[in-house]
C-alpha atoms as a printed R data frame, in Angstrom:
    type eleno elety resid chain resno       x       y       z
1   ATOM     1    CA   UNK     A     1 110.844 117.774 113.914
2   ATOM     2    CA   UNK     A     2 110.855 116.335 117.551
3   ATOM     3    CA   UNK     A     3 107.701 113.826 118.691
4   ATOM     4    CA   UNK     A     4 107.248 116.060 122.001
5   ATOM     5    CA   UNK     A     5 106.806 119.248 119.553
6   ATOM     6    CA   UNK     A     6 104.046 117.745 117.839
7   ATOM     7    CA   UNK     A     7 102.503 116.536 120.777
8   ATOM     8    CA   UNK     A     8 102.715 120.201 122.357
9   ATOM     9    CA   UNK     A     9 101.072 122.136 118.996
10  ATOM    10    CA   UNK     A    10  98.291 119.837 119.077
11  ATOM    11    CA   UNK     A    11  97.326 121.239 121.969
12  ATOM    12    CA   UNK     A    12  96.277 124.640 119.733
13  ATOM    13    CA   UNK     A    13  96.961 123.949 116.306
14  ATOM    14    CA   UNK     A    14  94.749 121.039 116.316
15  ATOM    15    CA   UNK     A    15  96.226 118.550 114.260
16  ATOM    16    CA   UNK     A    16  93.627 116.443 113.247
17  ATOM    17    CA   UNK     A    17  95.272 114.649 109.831
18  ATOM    18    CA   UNK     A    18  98.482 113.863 112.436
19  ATOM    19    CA   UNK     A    19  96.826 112.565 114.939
20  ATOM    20    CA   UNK     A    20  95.210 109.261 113.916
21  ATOM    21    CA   UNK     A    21  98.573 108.519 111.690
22  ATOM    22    CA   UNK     A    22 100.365 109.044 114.837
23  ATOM    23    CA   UNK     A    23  98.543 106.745 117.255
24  ATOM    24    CA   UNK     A    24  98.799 104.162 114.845
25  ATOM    25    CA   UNK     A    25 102.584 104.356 113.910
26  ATOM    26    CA   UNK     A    26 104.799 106.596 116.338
27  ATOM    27    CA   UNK     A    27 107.231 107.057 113.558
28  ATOM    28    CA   UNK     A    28 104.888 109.672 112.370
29  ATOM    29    CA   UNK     A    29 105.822 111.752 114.933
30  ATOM    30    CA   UNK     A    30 108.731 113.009 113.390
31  ATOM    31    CA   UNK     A    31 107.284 112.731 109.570
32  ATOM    32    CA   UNK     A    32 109.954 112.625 107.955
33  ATOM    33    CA   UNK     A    33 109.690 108.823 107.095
34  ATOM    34    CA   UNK     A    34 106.815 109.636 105.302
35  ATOM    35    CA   UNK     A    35 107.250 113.154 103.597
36  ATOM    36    CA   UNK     A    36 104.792 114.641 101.585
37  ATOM    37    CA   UNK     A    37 105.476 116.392  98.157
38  ATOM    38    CA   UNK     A    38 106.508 119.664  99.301
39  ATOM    39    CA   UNK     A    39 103.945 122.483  99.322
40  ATOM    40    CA   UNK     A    40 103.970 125.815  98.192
41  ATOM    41    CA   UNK     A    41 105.904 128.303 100.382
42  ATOM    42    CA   UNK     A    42 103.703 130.222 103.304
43  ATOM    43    CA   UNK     A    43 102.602 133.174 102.313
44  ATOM    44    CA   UNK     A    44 103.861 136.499 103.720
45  ATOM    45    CA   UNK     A    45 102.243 139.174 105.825
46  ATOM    46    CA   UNK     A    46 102.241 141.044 102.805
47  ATOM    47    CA   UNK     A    47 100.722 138.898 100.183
48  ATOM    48    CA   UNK     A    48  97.503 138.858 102.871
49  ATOM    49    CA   UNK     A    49  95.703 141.726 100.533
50  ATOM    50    CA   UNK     A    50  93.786 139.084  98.174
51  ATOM    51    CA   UNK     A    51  90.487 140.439 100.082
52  ATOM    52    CA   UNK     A    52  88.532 137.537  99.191
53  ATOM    53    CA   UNK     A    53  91.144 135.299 101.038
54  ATOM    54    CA   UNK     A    54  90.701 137.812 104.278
55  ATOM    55    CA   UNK     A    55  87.784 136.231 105.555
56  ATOM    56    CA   UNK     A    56  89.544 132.628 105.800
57  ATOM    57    CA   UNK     A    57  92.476 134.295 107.276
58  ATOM    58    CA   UNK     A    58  90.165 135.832 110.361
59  ATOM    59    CA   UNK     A    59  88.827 131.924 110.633
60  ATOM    60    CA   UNK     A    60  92.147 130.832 111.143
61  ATOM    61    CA   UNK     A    61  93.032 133.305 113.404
62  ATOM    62    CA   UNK     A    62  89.835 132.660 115.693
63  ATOM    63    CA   UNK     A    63  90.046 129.271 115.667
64  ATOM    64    CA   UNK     A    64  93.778 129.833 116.873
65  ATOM    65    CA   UNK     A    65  92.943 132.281 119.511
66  ATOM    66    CA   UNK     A    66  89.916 129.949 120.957
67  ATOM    67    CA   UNK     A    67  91.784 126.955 121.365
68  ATOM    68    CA   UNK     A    68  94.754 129.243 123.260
69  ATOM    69    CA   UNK     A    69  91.806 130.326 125.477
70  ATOM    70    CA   UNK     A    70  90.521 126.278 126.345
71  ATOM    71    CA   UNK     A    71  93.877 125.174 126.824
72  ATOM    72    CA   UNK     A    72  95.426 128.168 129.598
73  ATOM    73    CA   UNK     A    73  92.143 127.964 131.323
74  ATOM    74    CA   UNK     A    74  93.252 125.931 134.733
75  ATOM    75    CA   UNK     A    75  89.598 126.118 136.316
76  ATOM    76    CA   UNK     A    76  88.177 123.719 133.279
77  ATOM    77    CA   UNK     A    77  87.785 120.068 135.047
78  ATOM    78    CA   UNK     A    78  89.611 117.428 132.104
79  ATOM    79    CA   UNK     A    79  86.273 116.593 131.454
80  ATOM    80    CA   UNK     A    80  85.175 120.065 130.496
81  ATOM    81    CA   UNK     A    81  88.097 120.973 128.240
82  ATOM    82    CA   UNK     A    82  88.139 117.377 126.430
83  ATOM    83    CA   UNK     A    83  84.190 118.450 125.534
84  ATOM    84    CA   UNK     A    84  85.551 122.050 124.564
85  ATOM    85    CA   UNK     A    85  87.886 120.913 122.687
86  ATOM    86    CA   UNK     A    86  85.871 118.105 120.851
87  ATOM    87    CA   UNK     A    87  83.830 120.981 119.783
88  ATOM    88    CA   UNK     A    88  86.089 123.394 118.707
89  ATOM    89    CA   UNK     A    89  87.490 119.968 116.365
90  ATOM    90    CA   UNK     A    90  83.737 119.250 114.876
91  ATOM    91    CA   UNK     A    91  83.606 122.993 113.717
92  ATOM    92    CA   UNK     A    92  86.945 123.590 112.610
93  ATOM    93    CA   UNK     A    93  87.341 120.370 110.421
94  ATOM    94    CA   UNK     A    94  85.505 118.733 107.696
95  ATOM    95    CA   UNK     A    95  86.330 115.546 109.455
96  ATOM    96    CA   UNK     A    96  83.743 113.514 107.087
97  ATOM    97    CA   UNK     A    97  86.124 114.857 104.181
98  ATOM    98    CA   UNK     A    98  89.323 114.335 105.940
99  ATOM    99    CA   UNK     A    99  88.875 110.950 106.331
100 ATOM   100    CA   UNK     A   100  87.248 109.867 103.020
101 ATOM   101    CA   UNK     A   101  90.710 111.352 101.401
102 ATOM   102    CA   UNK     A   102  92.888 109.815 103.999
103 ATOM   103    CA   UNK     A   103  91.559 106.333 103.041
104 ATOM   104    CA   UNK     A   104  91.726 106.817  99.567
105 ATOM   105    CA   UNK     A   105  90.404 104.106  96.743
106 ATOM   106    CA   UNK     A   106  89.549 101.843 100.067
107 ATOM   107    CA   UNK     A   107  86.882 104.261 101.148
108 ATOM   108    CA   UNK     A   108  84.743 103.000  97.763
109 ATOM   109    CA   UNK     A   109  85.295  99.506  98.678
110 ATOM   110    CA   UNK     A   110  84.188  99.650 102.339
111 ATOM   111    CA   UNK     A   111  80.428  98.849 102.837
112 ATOM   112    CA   UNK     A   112  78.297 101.748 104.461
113 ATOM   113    CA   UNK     A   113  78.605 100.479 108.167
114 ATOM   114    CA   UNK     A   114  82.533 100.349 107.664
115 ATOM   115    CA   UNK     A   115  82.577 103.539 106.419
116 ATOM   116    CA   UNK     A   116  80.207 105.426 109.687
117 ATOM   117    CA   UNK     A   117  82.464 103.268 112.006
118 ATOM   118    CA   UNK     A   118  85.813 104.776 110.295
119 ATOM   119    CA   UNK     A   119  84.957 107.977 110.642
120 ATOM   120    CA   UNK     A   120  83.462 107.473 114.228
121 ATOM   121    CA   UNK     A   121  87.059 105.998 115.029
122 ATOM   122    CA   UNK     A   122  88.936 108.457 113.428
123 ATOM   123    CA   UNK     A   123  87.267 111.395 115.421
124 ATOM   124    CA   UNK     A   124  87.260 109.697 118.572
125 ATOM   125    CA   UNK     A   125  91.269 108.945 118.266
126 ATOM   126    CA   UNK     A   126  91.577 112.927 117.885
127 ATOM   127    CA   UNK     A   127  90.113 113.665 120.914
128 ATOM   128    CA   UNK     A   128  90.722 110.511 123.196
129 ATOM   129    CA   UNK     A   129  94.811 110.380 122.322
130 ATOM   130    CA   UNK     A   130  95.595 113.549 122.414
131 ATOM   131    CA   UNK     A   131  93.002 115.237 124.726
132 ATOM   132    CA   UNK     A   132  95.198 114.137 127.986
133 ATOM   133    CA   UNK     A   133  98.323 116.587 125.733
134 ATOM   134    CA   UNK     A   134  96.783 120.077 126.327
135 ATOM   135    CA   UNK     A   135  98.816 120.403 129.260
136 ATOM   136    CA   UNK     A   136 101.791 121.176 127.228
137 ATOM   137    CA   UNK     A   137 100.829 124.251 126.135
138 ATOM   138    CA   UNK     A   138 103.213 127.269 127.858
139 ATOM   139    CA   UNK     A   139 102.825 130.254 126.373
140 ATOM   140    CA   UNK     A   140 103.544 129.844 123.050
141 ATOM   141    CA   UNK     A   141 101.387 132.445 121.057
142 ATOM   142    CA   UNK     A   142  99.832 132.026 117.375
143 ATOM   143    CA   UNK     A   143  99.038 134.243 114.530
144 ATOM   144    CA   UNK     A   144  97.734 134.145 111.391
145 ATOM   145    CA   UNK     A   145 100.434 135.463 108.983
146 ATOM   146    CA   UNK     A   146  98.827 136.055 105.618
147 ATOM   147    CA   UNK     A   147  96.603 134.063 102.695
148 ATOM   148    CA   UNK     A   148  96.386 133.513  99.456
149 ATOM   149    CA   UNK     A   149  93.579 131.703  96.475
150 ATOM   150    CA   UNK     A   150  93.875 128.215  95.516
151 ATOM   151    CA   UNK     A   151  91.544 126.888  92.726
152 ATOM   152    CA   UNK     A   152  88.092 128.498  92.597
153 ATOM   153    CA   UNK     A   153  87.395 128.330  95.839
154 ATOM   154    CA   UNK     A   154  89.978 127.512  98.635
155 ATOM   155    CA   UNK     A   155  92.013 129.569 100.421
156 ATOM   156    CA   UNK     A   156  95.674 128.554 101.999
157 ATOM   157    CA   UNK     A   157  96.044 130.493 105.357
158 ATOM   158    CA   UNK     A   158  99.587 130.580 106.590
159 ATOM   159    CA   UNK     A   159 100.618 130.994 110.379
160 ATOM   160    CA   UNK     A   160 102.845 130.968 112.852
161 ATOM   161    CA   UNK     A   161 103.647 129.606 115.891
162 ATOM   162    CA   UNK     A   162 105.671 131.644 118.054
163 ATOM   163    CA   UNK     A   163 107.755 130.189 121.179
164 ATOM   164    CA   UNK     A   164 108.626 132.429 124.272
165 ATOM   165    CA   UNK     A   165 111.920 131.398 124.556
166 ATOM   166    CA   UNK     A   166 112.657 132.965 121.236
167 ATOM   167    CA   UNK     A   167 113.333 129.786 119.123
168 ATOM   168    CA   UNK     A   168 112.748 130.538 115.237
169 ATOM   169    CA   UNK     A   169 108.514 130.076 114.500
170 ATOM   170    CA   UNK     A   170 107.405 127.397 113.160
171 ATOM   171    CA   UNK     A   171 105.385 127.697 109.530
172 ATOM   172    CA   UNK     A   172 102.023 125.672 109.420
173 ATOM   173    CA   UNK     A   173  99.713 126.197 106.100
174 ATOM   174    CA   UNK     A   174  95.781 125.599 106.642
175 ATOM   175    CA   UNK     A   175  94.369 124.553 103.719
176 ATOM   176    CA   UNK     A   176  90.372 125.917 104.183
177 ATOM   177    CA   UNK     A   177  87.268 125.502 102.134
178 ATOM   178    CA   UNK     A   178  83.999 127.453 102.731
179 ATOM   179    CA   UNK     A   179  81.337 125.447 104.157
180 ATOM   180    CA   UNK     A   180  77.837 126.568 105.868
181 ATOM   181    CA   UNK     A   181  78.869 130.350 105.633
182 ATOM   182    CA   UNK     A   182  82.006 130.044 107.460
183 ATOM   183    CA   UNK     A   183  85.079 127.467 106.180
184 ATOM   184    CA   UNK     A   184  86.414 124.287 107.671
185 ATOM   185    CA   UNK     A   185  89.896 122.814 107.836
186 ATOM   186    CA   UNK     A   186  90.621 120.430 104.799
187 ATOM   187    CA   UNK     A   187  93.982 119.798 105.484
188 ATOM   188    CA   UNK     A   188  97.457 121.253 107.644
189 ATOM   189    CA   UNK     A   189 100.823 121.967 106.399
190 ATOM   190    CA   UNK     A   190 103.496 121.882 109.157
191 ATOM   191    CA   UNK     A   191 106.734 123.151 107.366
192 ATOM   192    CA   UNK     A   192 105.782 121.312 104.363
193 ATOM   193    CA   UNK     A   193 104.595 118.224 104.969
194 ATOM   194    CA   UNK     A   194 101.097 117.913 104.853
195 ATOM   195    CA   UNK     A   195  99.240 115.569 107.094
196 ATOM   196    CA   UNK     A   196  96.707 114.442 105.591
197 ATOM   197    CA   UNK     A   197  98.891 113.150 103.158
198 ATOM   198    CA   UNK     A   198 100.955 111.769 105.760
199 ATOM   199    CA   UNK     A   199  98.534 110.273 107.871
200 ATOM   200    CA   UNK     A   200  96.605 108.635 104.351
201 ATOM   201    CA   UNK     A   201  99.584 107.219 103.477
202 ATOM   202    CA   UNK     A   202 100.312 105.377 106.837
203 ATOM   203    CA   UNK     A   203  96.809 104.073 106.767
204 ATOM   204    CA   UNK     A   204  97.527 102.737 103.203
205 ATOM   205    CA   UNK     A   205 100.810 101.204 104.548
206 ATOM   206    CA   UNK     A   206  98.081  99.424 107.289
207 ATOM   207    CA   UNK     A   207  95.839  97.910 104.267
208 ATOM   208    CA   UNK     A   208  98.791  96.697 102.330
209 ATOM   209    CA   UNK     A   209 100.017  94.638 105.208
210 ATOM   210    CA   UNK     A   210  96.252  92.896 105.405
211 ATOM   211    CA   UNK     A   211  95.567  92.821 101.882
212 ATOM   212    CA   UNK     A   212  93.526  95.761 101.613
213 ATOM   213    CA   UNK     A   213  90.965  94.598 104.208
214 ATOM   214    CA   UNK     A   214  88.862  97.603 105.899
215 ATOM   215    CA   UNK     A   215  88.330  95.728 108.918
216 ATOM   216    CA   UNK     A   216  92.110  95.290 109.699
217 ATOM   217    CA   UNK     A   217  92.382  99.314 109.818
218 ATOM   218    CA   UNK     A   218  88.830  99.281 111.845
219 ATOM   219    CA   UNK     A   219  91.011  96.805 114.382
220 ATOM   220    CA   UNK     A   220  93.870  98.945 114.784
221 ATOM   221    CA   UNK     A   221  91.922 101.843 115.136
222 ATOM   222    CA   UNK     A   222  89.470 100.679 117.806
223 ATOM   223    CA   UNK     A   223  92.036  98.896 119.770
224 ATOM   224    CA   UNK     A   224  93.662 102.694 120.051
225 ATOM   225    CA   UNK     A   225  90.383 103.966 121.147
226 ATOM   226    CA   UNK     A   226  89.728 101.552 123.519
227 ATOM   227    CA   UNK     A   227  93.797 101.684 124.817
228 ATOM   228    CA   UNK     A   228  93.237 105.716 125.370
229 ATOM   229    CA   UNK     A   229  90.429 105.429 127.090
230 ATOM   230    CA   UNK     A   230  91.044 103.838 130.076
């Protein structure tokens, strides 16, 4: 999969788990360097009748149809859809979890004030690097395409993304879990390759290369920030 696609379903699909893992290595872009074990297949329009799945499937499709509506919306000042969009990230995600799982066994050993400043980082490099991409967006259109149980209590929405110029959809899984009365985004599956996986095993390429030390992530990462932000 191209770089330049990635960058453009960002701009709706909101790919938190590929972002940081791309800022840090641009390899990532194209994932394939760093496949995941594949996931299970999407799920068709027709297996979307598990009615206790439904509910995560009209999340999905929201959260889809919101983030269409912030990024076609030419009146917005940068400013104002950056803050929209921040939003929309902080209730979608379970950015806390993402990023204890994308750090893996290193999470335990980082002391409390490494750990706030990770995850500070890691949802600032969402917003910073790839707030300036919404521009991409024209006129592709999104839909939820059916969902199905996993374990006792998540659900696996699958979607589409459908391009104008008639090129074949692309298949993205959202792995959901409830949380507060609604669900949140655990993970994304982009033709299967999950990022969170992806982007976890990037940052454990990072810690290998400086012995396992948190603060050599914590460097890369804020030197991003900082970068993007300018």
């Amino acid at each position: 999969m191209q770089k330049t696609t990635f960058l453009r379903l960002t701009c709706w699909c909101l790919f938190l788990a590929l972002a940081g893992a791309t800022a840090l290595s641009p390899t990532l872009g194209h994932a394939a360097g760093y496949a995941a074990p594949p996931a299970k297949p999407s799920v068709p329009p027709s297996a979307a009748g598990d009615v206790a799945a439904q509910p995560a499937e009209k999340f999905i499709q929201g959260l889809g149809d919101r983030a269409i509506k912030v990024i076609a919306d030419k009146t917005q000042s940068p400013e104002e859809r950056d803050q929209k969009y921040h939003q929309l990230l902080r209730e979608a995600f379970d950015i806390a979890a993402i990023g204890r799982f994308v750090l893996g066994r290193s999470w335990q050993i980082a002391t409390p004030e490494q750990q706030q400043e990770y995850l500070a980082l890691f949802e600032k490099m969402v917003v910073k690097i790839y707030g300036n991409k919404l521009n991409f967006y024209s006129g592709e259109s999104f839909r939820a395409a059916g969902s199905r149980q996993e374990g006792s209590q998540g659900v696996v929405v699958s979607s589409e993304v459908v391009y104008p110029d008639g090129k074949p959809p692309l298949k993205i899984d959202w792995r959901v879990m409830p949380k507060g009365g609604s669900f949140a985004i655990h993970d994304v599956v982009v033709e299967g390759v999950s990022q969170s996986i992806t982007q976890r095993q990037e940052y454990a390429s990072i810690l290998q290369r400086n012995e396992g030390k948190i603060e050599a992530l914590l460097v890369e990462m804020r030197a991003k920030v900082l970068k993007d932000s300018q």
